[in-house]
N, C-alpha and C positions, 0 to 999 in steps of 0.2 A: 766503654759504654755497657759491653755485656753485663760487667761485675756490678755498676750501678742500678741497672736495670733489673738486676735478678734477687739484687739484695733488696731494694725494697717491695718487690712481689713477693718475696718470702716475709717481709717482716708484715707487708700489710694481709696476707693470708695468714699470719701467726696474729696478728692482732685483732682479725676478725671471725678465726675459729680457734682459740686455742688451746681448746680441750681434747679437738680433734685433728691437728693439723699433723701433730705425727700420727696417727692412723694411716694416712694418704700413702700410698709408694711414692704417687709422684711427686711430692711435697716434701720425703725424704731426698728422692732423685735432686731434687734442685737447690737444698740444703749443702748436699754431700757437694754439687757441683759449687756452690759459690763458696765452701772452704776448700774447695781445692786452687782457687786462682786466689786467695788471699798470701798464701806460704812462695805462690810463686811469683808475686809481685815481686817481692822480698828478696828474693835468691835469682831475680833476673839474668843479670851479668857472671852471677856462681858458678863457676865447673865444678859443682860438688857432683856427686852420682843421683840422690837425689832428686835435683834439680829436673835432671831430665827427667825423672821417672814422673815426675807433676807434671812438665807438661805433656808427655802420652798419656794423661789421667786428662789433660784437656781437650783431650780429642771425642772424651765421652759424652759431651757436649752435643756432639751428632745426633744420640742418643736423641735429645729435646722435643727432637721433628716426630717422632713416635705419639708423645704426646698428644698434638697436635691432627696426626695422621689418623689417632686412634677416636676422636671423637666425632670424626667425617666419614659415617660408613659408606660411602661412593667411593673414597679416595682409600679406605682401610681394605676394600674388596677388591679396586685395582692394582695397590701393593702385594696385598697373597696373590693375589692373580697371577702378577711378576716374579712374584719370589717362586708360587711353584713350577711355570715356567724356567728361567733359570735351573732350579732341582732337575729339570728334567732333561735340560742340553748338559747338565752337569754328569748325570748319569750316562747320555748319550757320549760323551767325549769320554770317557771312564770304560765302555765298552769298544768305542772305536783306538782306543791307546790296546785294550787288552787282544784284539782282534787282530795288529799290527805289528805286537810285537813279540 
């Protein structure tokens, strides 16, 4: 369902700007992401080296929420919020490691 759904949000955004739809980051973002599950339909069952490396390229997919995250400044202000929290027990535990040992 993803692959169906993203391909034709790209094609119907490529068909309704197309002079400008590679401008957008996030319109390449979502490009780069539906040929990356195209090769790995393909090479499903493959133990090639490869293979694998596609799908940790489909984990970039996470990525998408960004998007989404990034047009809702409530919810874009509650993520920095967290993320520099986080930074900051991160540096806390970085100082209590070097105090201990």
């Amino acid at each position: 369902t993803f692959l169906v759904l993203y391909t034709l949000e790209c094609l119907v955004r490529f068909f309704a700007h197309p002079k400008h739809y590679f401008n957008d980051p996030w319109n390449l973002f979502d490009v780069f992401l539906v040929l990356i599950v195209f090769p790995h339909l393909c090479l499903d069952d493959s133990n090639l080296p490869f293979a694998t490396l596609l799908r940790v390229f489909r984990l970039v997919r996470i990525l998408r929420v960004l998007k989404v995250i990034r047009r809702l400044p409530t919810l874009w202000a509650l993520v920095c919020v967290l993320l520099g929290a986080m930074l900051a027990m991160l540096w806390g535990l970085i100082l209590v490691v070097i105090l201990l040992a």
